[in-house]
Backbone as XML, in Angstrom:
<?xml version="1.0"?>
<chain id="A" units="angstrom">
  <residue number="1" name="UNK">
    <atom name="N" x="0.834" y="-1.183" z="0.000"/>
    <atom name="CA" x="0.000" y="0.000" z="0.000"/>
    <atom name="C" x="0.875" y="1.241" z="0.000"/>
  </residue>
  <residue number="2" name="UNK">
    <atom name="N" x="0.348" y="2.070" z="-0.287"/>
    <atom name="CA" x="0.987" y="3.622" z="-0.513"/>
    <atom name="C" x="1.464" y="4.130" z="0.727"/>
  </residue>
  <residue number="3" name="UNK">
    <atom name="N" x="2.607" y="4.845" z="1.111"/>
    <atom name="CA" x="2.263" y="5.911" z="2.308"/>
    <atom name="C" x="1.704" y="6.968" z="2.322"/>
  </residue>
  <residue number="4" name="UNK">
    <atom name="N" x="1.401" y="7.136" z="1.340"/>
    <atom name="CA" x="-0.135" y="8.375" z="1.328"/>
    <atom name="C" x="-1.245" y="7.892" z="1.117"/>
  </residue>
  <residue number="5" name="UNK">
    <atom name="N" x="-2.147" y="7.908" z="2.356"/>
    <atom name="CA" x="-3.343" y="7.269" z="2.264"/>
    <atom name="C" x="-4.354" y="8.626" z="2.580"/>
  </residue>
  <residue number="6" name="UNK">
    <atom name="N" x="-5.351" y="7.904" z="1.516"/>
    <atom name="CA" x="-7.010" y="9.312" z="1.863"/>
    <atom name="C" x="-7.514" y="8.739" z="3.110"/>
  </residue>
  <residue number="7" name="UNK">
    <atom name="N" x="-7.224" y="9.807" z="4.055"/>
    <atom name="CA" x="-7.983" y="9.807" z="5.414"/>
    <atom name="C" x="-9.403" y="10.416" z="5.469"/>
  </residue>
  <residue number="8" name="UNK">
    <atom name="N" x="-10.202" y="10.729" z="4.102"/>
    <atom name="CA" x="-11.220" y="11.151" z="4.107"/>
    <atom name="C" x="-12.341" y="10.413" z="4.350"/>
  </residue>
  <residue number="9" name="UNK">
    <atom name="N" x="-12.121" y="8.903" z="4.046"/>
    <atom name="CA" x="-12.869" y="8.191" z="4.300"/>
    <atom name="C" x="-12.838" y="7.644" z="5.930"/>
  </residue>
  <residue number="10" name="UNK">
    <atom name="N" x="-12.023" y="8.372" z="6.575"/>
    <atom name="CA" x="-11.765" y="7.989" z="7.635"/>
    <atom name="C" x="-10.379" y="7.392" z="8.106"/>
  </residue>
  <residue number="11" name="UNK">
    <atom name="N" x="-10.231" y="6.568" z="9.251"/>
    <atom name="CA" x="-8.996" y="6.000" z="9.567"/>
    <atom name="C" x="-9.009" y="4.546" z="9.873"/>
  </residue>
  <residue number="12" name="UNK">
    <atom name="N" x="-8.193" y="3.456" z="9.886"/>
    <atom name="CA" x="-8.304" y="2.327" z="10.372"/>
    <atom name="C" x="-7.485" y="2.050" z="11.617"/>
  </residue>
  <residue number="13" name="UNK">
    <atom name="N" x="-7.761" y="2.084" z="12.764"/>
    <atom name="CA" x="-7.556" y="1.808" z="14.013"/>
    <atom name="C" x="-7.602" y="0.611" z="14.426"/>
  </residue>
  <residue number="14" name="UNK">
    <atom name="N" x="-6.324" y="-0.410" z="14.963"/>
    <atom name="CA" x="-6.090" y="-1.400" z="15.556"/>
    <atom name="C" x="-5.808" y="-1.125" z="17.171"/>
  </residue>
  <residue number="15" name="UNK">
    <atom name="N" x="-6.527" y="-1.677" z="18.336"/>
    <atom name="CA" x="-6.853" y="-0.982" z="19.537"/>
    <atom name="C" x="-6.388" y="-2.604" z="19.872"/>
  </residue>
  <residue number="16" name="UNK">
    <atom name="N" x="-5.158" y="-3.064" z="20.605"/>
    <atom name="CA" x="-4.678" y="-4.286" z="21.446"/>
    <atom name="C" x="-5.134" y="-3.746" z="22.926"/>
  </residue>
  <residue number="17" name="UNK">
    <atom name="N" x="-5.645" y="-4.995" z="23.371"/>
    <atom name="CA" x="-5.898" y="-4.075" z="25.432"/>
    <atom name="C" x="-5.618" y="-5.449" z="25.977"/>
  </residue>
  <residue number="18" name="UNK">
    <atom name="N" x="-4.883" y="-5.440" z="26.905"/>
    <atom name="CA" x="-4.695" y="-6.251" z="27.508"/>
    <atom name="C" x="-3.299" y="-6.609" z="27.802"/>
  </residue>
  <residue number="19" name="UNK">
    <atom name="N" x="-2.857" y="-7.553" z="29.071"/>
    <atom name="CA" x="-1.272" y="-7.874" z="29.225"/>
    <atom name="C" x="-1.155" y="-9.240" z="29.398"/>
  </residue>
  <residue number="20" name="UNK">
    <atom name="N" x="-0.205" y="-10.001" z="29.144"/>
    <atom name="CA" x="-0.232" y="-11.166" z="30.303"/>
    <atom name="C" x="-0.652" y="-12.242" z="29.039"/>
  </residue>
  <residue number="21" name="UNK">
    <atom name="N" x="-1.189" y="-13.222" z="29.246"/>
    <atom name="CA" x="-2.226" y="-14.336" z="28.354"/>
    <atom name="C" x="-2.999" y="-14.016" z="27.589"/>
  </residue>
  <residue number="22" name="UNK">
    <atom name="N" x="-3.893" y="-12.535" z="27.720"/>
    <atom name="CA" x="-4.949" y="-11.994" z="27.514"/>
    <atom name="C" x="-3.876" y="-11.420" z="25.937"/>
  </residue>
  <residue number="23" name="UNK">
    <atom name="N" x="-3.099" y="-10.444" z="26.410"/>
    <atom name="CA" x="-2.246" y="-9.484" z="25.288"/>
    <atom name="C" x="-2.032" y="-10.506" z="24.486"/>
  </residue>
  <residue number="24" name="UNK">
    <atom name="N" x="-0.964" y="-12.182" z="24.716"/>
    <atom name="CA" x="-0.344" y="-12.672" z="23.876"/>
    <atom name="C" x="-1.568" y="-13.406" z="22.874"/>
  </residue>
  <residue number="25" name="UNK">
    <atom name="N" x="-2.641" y="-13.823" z="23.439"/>
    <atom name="CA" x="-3.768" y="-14.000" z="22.647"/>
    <atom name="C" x="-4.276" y="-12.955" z="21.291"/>
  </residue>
  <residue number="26" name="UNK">
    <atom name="N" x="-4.228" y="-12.084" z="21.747"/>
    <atom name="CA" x="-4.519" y="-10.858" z="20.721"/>
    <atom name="C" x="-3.094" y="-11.392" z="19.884"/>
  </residue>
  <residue number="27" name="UNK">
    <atom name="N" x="-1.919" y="-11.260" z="19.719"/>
    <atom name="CA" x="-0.856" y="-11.362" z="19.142"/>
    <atom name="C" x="-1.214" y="-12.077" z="18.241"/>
  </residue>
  <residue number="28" name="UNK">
    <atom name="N" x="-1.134" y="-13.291" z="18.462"/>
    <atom name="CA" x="-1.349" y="-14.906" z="18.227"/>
    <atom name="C" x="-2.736" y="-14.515" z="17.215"/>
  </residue>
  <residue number="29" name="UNK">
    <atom name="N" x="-3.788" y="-14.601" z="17.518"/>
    <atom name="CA" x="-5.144" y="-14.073" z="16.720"/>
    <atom name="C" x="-4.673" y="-13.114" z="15.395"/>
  </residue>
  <residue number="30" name="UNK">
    <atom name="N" x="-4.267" y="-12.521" z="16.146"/>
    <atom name="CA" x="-3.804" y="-10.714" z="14.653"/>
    <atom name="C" x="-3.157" y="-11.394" z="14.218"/>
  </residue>
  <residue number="31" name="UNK">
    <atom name="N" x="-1.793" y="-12.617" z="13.813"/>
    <atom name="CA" x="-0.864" y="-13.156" z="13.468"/>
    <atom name="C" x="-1.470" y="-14.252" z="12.376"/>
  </residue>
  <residue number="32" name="UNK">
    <atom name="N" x="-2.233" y="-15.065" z="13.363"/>
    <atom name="CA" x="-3.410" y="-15.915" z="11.772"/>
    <atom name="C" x="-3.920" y="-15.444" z="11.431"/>
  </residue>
  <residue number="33" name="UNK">
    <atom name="N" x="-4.867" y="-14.022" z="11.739"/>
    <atom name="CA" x="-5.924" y="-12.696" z="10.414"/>
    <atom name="C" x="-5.044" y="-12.807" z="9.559"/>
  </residue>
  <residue number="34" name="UNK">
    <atom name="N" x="-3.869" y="-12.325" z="9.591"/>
    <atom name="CA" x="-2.386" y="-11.535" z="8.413"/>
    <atom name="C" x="-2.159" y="-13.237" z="7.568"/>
  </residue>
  <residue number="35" name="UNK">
    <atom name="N" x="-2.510" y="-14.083" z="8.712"/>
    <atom name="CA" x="-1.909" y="-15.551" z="7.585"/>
    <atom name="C" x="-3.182" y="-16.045" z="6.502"/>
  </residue>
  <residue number="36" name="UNK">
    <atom name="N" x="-4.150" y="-15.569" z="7.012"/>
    <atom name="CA" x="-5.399" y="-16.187" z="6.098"/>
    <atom name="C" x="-5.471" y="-15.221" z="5.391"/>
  </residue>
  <residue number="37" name="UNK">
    <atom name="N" x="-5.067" y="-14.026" z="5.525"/>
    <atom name="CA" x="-5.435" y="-12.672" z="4.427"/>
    <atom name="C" x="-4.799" y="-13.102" z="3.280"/>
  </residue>
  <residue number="38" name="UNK">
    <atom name="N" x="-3.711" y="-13.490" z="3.665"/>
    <atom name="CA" x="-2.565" y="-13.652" z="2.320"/>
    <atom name="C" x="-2.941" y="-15.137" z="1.802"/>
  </residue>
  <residue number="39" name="UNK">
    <atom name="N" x="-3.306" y="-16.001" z="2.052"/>
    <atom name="CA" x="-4.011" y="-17.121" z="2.019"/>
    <atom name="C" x="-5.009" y="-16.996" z="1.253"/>
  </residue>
  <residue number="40" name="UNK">
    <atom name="N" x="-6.041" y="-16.384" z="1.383"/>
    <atom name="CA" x="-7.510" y="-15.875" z="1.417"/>
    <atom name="C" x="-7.280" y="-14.969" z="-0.138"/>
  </residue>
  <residue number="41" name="UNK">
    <atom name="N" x="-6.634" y="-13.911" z="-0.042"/>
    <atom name="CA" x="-5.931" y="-12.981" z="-1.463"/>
    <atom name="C" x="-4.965" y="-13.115" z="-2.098"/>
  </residue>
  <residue number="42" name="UNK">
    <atom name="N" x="-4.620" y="-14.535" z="-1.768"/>
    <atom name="CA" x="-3.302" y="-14.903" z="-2.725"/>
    <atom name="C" x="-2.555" y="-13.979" z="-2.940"/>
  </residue>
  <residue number="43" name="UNK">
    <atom name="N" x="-1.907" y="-13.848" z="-1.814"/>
    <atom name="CA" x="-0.520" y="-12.808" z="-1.363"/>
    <atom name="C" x="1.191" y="-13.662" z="-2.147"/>
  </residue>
  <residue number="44" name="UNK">
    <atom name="N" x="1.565" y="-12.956" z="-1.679"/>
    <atom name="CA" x="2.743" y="-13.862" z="-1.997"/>
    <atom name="C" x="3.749" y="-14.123" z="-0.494"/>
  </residue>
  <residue number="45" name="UNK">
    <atom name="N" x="3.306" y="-12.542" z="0.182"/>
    <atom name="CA" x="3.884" y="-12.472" z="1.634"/>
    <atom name="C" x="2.669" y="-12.454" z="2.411"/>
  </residue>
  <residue number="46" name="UNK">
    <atom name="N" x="2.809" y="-12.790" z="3.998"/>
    <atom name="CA" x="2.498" y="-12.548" z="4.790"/>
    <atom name="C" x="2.494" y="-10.813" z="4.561"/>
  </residue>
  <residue number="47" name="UNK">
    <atom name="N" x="1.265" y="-10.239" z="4.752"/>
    <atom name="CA" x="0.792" y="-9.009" z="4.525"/>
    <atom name="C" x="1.449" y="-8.281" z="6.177"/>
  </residue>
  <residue number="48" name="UNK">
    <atom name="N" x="1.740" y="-7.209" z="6.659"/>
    <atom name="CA" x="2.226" y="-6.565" z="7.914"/>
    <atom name="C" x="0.735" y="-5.556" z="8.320"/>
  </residue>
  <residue number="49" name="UNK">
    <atom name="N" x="0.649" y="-5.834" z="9.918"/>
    <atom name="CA" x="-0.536" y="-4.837" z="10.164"/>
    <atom name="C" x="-0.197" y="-2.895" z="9.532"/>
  </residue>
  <residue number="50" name="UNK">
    <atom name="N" x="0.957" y="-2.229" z="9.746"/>
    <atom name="CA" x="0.776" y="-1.282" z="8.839"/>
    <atom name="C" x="0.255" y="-1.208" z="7.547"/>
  </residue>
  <residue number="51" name="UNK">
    <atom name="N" x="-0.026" y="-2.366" z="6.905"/>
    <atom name="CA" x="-0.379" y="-2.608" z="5.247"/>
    <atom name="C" x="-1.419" y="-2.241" z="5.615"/>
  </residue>
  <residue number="52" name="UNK">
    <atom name="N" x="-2.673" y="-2.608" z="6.584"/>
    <atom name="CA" x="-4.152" y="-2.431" z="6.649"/>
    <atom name="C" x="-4.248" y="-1.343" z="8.016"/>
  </residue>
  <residue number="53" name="UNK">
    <atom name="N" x="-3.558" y="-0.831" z="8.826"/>
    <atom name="CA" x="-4.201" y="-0.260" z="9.786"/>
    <atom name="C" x="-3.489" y="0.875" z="9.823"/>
  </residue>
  <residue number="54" name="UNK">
    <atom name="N" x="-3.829" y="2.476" z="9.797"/>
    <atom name="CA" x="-2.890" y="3.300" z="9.803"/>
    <atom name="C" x="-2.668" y="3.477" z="11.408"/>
  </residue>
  <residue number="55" name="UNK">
    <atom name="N" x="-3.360" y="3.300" z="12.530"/>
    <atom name="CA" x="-2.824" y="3.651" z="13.572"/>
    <atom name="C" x="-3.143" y="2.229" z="14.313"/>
  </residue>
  <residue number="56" name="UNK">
    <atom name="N" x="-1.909" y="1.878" z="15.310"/>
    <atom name="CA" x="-1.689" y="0.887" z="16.058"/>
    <atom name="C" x="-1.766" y="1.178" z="17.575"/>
  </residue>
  <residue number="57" name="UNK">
    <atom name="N" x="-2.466" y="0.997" z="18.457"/>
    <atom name="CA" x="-2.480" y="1.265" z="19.792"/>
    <atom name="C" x="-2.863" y="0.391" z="20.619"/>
  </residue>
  <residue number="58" name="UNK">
    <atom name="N" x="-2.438" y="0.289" z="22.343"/>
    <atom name="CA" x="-2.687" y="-0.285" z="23.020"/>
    <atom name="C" x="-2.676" y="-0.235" z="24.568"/>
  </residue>
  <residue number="59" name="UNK">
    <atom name="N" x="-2.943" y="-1.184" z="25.513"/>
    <atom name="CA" x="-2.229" y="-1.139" z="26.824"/>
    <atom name="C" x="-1.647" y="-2.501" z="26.974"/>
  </residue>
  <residue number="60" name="UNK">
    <atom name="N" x="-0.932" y="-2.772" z="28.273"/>
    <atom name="CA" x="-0.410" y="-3.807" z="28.697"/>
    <atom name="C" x="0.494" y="-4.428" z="27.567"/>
  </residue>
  <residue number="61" name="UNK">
    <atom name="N" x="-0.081" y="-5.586" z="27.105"/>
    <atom name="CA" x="1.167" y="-6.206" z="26.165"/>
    <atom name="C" x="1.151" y="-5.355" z="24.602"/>
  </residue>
  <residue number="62" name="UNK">
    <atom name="N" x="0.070" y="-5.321" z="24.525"/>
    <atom name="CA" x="-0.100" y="-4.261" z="23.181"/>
    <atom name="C" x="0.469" y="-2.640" z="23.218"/>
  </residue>
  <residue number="63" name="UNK">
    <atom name="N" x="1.216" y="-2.000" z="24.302"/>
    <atom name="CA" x="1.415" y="-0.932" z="24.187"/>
    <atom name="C" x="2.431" y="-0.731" z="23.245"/>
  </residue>
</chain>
């Protein structure tokens, strides 16, 4: 994807909460989304969450 993206349509926000079992779960989860995407759209790579989310945020293990 581009690094100039139209924010007119809005933004895509990835929000991790959690620490501990809870955080590494989220990891683990977001990690097979990115493996079936490329799977799913016949990628050639494993796609990276900056490709789809312009802002990344969190607490605990996701900060």
């Amino acid at each position: 994807m581009s690094d100039e993206r139209n924010v007119s349509h809005g933004l895509n926000v990835l929000v991790l909460e959690g620490g501990g079992a809870r955080g590494l779960s989220l990891l683990i989860i977001l990690d097979e989304m990115m493996k079936r995407m490329q799977h799913e759209m016949k990628l050639e790579r494993v796609p990276s969450v900056p490709d789809y989310f312009d802002v990344v945020a969190g607490t605990g293990t996701g900060a």
